[in-house]
Structures are given as structure tokens and as C-alpha cells.
BALOMAR-417061 format. One record per residue: residue in three letters; chain; x, y, z of N, C-alpha, C in turn. Coordinates in steps of 0.05 Angstrom, whole numbers, plus 5000, padded with zeros to 4 digits. Layout:
# residues N
[node ALA; A; [X; Y; Z]; [X; Y; Z]; [X; Y; Z]]
...
# end
This chain:
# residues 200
[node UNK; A; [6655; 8407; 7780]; [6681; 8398; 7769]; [6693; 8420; 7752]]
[node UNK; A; [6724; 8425; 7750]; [6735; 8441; 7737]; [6738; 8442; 7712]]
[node UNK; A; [6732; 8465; 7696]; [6740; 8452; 7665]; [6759; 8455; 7663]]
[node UNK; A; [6781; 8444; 7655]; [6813; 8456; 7652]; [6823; 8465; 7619]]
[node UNK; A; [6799; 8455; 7608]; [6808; 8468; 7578]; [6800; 8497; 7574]]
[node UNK; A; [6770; 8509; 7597]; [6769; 8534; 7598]; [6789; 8542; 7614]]
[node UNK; A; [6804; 8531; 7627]; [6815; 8554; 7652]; [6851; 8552; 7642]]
[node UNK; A; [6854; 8533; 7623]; [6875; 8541; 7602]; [6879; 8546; 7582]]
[node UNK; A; [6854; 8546; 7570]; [6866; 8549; 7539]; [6838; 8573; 7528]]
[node UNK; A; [6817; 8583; 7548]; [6800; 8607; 7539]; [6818; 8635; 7543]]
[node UNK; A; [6826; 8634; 7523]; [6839; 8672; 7517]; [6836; 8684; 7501]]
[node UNK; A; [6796; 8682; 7493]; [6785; 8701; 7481]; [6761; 8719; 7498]]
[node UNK; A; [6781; 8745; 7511]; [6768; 8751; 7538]; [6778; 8775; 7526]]
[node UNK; A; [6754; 8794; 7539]; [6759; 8820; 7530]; [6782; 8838; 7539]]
[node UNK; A; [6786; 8863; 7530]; [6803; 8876; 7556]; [6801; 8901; 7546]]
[node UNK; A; [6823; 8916; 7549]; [6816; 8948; 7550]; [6827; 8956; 7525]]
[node UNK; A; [6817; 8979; 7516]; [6820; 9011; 7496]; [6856; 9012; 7498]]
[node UNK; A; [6868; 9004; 7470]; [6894; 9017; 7462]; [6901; 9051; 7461]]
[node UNK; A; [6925; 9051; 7480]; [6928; 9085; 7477]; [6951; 9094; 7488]]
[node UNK; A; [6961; 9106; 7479]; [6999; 9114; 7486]; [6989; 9122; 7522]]
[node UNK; A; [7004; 9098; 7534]; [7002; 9086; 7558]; [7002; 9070; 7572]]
[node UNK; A; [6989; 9057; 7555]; [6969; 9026; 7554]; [6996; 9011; 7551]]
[node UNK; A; [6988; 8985; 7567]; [7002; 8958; 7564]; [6990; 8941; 7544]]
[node UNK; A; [7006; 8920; 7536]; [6998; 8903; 7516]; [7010; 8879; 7529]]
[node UNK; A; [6996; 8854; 7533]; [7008; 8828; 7537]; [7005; 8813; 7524]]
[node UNK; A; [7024; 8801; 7509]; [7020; 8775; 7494]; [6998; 8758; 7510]]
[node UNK; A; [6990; 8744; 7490]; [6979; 8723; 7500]; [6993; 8696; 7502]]
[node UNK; A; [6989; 8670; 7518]; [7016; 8652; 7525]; [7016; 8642; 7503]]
[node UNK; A; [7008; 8635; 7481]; [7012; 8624; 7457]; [7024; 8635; 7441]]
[node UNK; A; [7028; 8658; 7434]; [7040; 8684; 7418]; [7073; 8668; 7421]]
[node UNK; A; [7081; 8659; 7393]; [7112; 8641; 7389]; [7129; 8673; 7374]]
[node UNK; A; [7117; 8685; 7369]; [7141; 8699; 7353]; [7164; 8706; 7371]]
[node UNK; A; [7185; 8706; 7353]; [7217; 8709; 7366]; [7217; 8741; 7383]]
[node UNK; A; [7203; 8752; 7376]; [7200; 8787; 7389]; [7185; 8788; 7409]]
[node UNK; A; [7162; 8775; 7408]; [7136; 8781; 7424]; [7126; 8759; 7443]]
[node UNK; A; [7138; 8739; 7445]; [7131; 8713; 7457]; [7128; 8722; 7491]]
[node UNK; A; [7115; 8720; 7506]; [7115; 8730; 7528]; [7124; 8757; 7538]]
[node UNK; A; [7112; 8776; 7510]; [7127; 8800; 7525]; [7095; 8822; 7526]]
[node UNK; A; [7109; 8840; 7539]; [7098; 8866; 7553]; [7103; 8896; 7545]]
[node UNK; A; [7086; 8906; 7527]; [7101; 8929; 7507]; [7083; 8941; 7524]]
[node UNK; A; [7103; 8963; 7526]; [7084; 8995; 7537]; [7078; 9014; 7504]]
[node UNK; A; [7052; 9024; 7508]; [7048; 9030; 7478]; [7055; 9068; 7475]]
[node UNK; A; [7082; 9077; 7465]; [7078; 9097; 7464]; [7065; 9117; 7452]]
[node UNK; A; [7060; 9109; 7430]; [7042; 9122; 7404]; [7018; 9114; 7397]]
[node UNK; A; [6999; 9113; 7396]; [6975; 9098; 7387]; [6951; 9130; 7372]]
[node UNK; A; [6942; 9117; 7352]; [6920; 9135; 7342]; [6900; 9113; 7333]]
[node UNK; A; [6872; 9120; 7325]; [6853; 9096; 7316]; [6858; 9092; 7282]]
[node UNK; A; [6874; 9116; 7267]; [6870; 9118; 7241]; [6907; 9116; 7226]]
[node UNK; A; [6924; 9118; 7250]; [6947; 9122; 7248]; [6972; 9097; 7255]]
[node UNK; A; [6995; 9096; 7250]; [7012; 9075; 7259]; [7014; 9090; 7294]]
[node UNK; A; [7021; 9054; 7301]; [7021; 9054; 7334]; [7052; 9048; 7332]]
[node UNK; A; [7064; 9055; 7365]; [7101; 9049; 7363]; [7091; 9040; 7398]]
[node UNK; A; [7111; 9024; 7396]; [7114; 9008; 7430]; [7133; 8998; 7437]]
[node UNK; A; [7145; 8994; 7458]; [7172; 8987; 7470]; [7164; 8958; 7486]]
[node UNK; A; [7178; 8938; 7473]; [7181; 8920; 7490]; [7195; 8920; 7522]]
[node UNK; A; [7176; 8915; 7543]; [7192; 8923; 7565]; [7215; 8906; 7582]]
[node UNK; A; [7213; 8879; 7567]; [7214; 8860; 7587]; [7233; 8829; 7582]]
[node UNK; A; [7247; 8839; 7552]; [7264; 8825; 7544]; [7300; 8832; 7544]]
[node UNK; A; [7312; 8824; 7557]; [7338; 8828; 7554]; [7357; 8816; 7537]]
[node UNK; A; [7373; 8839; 7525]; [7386; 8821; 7503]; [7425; 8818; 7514]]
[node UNK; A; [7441; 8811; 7501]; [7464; 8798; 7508]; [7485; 8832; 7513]]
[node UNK; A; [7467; 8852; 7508]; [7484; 8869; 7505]; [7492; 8892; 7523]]
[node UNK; A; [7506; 8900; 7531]; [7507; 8919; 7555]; [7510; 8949; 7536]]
[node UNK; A; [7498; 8970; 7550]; [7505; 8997; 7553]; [7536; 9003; 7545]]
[node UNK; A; [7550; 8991; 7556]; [7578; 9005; 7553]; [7585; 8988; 7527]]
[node UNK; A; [7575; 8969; 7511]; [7578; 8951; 7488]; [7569; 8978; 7462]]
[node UNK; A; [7550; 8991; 7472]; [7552; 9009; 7455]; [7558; 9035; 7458]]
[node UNK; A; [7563; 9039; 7475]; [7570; 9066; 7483]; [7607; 9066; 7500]]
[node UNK; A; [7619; 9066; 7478]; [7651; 9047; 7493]; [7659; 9076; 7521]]
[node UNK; A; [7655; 9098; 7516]; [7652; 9116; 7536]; [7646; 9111; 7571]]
[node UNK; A; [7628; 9092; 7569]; [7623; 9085; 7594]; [7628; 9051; 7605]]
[node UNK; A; [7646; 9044; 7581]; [7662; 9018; 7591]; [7671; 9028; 7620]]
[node UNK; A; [7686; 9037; 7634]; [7695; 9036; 7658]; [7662; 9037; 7684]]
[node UNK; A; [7646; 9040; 7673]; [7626; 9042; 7694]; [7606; 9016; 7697]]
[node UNK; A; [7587; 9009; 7710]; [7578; 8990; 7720]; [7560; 8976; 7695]]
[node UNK; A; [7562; 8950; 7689]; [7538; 8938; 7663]; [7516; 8942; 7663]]
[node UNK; A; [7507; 8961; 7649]; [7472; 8966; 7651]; [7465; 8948; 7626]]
[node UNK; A; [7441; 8935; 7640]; [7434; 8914; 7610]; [7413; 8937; 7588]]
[node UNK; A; [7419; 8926; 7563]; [7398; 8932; 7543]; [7387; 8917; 7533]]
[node UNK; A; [7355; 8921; 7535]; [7340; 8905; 7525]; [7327; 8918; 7491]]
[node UNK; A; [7319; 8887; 7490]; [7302; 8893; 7457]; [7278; 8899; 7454]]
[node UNK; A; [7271; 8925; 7449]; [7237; 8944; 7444]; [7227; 8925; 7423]]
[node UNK; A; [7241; 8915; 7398]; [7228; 8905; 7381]; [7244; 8909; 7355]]
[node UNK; A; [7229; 8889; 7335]; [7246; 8889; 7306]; [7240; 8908; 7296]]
[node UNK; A; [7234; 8941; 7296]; [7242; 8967; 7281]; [7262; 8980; 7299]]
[node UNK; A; [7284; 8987; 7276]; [7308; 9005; 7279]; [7315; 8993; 7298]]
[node UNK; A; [7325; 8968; 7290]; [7343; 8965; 7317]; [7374; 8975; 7314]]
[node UNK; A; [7381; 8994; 7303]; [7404; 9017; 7298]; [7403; 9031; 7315]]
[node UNK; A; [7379; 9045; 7325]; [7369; 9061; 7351]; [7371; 9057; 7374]]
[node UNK; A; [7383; 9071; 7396]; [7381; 9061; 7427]; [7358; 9077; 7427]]
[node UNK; A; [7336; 9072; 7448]; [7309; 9080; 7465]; [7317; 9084; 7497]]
[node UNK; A; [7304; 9097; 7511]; [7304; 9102; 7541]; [7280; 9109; 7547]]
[node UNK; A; [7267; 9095; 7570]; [7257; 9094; 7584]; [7266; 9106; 7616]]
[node UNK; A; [7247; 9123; 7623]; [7252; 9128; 7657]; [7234; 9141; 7673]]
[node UNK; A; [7234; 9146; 7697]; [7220; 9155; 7722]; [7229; 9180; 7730]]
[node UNK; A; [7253; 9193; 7710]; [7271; 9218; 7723]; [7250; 9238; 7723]]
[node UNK; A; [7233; 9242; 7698]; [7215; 9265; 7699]; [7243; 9286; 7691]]
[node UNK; A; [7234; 9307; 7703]; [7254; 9339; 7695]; [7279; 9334; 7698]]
[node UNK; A; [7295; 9310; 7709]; [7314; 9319; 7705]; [7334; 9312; 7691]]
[node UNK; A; [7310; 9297; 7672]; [7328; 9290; 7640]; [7311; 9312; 7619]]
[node UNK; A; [7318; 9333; 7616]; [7303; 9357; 7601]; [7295; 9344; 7570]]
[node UNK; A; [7278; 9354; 7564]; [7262; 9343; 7537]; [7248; 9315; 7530]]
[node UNK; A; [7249; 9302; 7559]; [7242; 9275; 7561]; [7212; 9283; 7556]]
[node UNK; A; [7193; 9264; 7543]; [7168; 9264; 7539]; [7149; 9246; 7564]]
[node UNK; A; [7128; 9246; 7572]; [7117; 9232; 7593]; [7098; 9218; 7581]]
[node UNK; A; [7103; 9189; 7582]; [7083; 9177; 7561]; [7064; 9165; 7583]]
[node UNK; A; [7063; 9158; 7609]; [7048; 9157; 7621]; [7046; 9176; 7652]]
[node UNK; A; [7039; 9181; 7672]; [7034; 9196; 7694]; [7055; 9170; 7713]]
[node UNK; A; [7086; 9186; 7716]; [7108; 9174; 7730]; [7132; 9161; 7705]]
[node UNK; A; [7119; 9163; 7676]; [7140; 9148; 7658]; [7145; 9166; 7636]]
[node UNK; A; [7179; 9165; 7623]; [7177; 9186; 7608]; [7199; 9164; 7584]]
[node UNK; A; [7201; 9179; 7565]; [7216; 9168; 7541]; [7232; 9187; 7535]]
[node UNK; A; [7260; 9184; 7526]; [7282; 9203; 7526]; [7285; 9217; 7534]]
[node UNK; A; [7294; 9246; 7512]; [7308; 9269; 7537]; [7335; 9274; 7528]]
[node UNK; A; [7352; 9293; 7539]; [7369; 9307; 7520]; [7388; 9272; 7538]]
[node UNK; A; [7412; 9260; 7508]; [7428; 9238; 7519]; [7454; 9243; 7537]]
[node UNK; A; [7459; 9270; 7547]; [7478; 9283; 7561]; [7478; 9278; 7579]]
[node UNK; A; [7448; 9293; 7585]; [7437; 9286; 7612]; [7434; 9265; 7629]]
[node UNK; A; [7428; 9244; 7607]; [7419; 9214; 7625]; [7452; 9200; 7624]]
[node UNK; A; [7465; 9201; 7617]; [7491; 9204; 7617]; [7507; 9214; 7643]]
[node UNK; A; [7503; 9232; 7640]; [7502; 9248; 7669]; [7496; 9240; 7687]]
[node UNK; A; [7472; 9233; 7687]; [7462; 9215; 7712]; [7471; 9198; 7715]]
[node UNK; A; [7477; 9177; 7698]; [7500; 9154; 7705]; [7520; 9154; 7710]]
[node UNK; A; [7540; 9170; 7704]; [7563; 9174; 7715]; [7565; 9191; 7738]]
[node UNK; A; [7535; 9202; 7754]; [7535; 9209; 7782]; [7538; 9186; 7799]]
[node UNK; A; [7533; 9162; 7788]; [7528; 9135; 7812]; [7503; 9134; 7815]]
[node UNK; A; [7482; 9149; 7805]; [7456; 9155; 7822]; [7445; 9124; 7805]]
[node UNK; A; [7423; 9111; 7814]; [7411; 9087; 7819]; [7386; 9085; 7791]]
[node UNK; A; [7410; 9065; 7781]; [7395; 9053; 7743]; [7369; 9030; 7748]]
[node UNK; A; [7371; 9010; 7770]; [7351; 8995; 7772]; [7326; 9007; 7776]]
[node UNK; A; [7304; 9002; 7762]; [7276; 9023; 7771]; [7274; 9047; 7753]]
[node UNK; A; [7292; 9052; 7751]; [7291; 9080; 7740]; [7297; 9095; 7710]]
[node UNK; A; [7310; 9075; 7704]; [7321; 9068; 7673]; [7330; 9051; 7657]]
[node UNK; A; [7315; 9055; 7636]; [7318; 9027; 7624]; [7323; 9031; 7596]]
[node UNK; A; [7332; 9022; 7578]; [7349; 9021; 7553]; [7339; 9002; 7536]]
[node UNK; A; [7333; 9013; 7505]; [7323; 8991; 7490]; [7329; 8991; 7456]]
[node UNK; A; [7341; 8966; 7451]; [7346; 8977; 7427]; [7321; 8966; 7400]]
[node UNK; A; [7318; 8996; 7387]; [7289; 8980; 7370]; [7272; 8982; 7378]]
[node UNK; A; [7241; 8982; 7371]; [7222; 8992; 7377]; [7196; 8957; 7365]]
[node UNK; A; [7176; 8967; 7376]; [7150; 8951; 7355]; [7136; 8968; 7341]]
[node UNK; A; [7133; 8958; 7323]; [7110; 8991; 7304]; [7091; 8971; 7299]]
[node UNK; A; [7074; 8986; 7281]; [7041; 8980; 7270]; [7038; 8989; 7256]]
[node UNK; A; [7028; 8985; 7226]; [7010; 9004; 7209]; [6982; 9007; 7208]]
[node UNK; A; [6979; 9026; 7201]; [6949; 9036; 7208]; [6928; 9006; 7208]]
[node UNK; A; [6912; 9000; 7227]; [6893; 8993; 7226]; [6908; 8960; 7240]]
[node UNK; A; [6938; 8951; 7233]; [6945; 8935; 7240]; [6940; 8916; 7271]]
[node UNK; A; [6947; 8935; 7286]; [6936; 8931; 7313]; [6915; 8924; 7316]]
[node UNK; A; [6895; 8938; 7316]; [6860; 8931; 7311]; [6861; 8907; 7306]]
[node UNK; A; [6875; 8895; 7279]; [6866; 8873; 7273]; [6877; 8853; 7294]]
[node UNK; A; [6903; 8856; 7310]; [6915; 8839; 7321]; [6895; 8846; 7352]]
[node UNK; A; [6889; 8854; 7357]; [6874; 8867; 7383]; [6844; 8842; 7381]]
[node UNK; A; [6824; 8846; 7352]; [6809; 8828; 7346]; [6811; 8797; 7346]]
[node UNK; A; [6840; 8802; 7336]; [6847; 8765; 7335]; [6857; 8758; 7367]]
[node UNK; A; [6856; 8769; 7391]; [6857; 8757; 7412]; [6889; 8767; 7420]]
[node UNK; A; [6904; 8774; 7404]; [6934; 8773; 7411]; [6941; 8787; 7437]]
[node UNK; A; [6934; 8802; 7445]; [6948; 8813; 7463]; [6919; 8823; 7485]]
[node UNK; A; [6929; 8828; 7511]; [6906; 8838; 7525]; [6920; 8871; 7536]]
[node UNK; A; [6901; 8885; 7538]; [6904; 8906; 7538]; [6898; 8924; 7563]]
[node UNK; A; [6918; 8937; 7583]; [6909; 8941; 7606]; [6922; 8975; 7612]]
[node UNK; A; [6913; 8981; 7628]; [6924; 9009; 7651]; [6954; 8991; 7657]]
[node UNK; A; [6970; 9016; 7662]; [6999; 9014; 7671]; [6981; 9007; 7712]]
[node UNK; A; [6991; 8985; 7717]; [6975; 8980; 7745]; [6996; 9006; 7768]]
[node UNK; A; [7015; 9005; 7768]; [7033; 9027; 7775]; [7068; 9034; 7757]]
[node UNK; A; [7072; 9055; 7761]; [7103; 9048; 7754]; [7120; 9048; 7766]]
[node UNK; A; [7116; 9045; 7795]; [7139; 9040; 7806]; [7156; 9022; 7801]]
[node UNK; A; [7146; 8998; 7797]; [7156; 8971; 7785]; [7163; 8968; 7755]]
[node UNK; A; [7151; 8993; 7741]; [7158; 8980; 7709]; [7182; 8974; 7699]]
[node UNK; A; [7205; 8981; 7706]; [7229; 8986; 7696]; [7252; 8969; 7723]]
[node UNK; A; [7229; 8950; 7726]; [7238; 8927; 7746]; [7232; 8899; 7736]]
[node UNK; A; [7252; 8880; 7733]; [7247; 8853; 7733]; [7250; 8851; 7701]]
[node UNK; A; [7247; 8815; 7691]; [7245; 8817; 7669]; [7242; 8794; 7656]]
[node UNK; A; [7239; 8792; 7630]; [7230; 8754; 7619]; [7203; 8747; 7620]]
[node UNK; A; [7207; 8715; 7636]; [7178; 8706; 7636]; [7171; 8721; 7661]]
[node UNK; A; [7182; 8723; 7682]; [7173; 8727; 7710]; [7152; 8754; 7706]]
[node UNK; A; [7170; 8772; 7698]; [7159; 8802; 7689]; [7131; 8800; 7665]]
[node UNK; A; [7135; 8786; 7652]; [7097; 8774; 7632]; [7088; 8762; 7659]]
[node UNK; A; [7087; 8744; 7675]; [7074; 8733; 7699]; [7062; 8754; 7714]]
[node UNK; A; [7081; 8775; 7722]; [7067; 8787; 7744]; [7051; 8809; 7731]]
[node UNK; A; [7049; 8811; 7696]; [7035; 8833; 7685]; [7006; 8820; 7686]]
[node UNK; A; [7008; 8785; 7679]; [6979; 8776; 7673]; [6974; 8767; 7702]]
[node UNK; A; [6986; 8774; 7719]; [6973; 8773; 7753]; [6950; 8798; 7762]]
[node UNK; A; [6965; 8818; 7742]; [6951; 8841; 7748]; [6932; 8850; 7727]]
[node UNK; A; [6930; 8834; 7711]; [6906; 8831; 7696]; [6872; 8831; 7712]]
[node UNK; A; [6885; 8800; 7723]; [6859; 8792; 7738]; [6847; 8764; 7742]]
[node UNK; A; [6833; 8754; 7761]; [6824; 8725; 7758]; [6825; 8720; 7734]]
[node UNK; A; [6799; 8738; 7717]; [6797; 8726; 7687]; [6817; 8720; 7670]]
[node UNK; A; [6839; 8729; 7667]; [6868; 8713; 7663]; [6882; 8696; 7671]]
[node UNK; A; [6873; 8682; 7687]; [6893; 8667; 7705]; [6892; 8640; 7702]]
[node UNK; A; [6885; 8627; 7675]; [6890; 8606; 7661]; [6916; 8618; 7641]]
[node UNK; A; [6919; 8650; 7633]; [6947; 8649; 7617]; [6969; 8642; 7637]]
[node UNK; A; [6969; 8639; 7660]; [6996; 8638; 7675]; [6997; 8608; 7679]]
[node UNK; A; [6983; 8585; 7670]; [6983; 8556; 7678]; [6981; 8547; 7652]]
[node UNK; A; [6981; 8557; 7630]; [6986; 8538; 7594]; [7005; 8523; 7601]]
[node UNK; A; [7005; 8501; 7591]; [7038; 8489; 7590]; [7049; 8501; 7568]]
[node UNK; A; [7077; 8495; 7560]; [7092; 8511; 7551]; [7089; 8501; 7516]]
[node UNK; A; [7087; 8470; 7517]; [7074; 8464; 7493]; [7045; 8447; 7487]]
[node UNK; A; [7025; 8459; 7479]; [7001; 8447; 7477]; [6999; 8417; 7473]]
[node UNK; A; [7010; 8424; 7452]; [7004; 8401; 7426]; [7018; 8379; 7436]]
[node UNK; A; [7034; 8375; 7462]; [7051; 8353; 7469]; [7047; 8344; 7484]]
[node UNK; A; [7011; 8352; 7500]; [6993; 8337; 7515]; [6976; 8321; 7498]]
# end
């Protein structure tokens, strides 16, 4: 017989080593207004130092050309929310590699900024924003040791980027679904929680 209280509601399951690369998934219970089903790619991480991470997977009401009135005449690129620090800041995310110069490679296929001319540039070539770039305003941070503790308390599971071709594809709940698909069986009571416990 099935247990269904293990196979929904056990999500104190181990997972992997935090490290600028690394994914982070909420867990399905995780209510906060920032983090509720989301998927931060971790750019910064030290064991002794603050961590910084970009929410990947939330879109907010605002388009590209909303802040950048320059590129009102060109196509709506959405921007999403990295998180509640500096949300004054735009972020980028992309797959260009070299040919956004000074872009950093936070994982093997994924890079973070880059001179803003450039990526600029590229957009106003026509060349192809889905997949390839992605925009965020605000960041998630950590203070030292913060993480750890949230890592101990179960909050988030912690995995390898499974590829990136897809990262800078899809988004919401669907995009948390297909991150804790690629988790693994042993997760696969987070994708069947109901949405509120306590109202069973």
C-alpha cells in the first residue's frame, strides 16, 4: 500500500553541494512572495562569505522597453524578478558567450552580463531573445552562513544545471515542475503537494 503522506509531504531529502552554478529549488511549501516555487541559479557562493542568485523563473509585469524607453519601437522582451536586492538594477543572463565582451561564465554554456551596448546590439540585430537572454531585475543575496542554515532547514534542494540549453526557456510553476522533474524519483512527491495542506 502507498503511503501518500511520504510521497507528499517527505522533503527532508538530501541533495547536492552549493556553488556559483548550482541550482536551488524551493521546496513546494516555501510561501514567500520572492521564492515560492522558484529556481535561482546561484552566482556567487563561498562557505565563509555572502552568496548572490538570480531568480530564473518569475516574470514580472514589466517589459524591457518599460525601462529602457530606447527600445520602445522593438519587440516586448519580458523582465523578470532575480529577487528582493537592488531591485534598481537590471541583471542579464545569456548563452552569447564572446559576443557580449566582459560577460562572466557562471556556468559551462551560461554567462552574466557584459558590456550593455553590446547586448543591445544584439537586439536591435533581430537576432533571437527566447533561449538566449534573459533579463532580471534584483537579485537574492545571503549573508554569510545564511544559506547553510536555510540549506539545513530543508528549504531548497540543490542540484547541477541538468543542461542549459533550456535555462532561459519557459517560466512560473511549469519551469519549478520541470526543474524538480530533473531532480529525480526522490522528488517526485514535490510535484503532487496540493497547493494548500492544511485544507485537506
Amino acid at each position: 500500500m502507498i503511503n501518500y503522506d511520504n510521497v507528499l509531504f517527505n522533503i527532508d531529502i538530501s541533495s547536492g553541494t552549493p556553488h556559483a552554478g548550482a541550482l536551488l529549488v524551493a521546496e513546494p511549501f516555501l510561501r514567500d512572495e520572492y521564492f515560492r516555487h522558484s529556481v535561482i541559479c546561484l552566482i556567487e557562493h563561498g562557505q565563509d562569505t555572502t552568496s548572490m542568485g538570480i531568480v530564473l523563473n518569475h516574470p514580472t509585469h514589466h517589459t524591457l522597453s518599460d525601462l529602457i524607453p530606447s527600445l520602445e519601437d522593438m519587440e516586448a522582451i519580458t523582465v523578470y524578478c532575480g529577487g528582493p536586492v537592488a531591485t534598481d538594477r537590471l541583471y542579464f543572463l545569456h548563452s552569447l558567450g564572446d559576443i557580449i565582451p566582459g560577460a562572466s561564465e557562471v556556468a559551462p554554456g551560461l554567462w552574466i552580463g557584459g558590456e550593455f551596448e553590446a547586448m543591445l546590439g544584439y537586439i536591435r540585430s533581430g537576432y533571437p531573445i527566447e533561449g538566449k537572454l534573459r533579463f532580471f531585475i534584483g537579485y537574492s543575496g545571503w549573508d554569510r552562513h545564511q544559506l547553510a542554515g536555510e540549506l539545513k532547514d530543508k528549504v531548497w534542494a540543490v542540484t547541477e544545471i541538468p543542461s542549459t540549453a533550456n535555462m532561459l526557456e519557459g517560466d512560473g510553476d511549469a519551469y519549478w515542475h520541470r526543474s524538480v522533474r530533473a531532480l529525480g524519483d526522490r522528488f517526485r512527491g514535490w510535484r503532487f503537494h496540493p497547493q494548500n495542506p492544511h485544507a485537506n
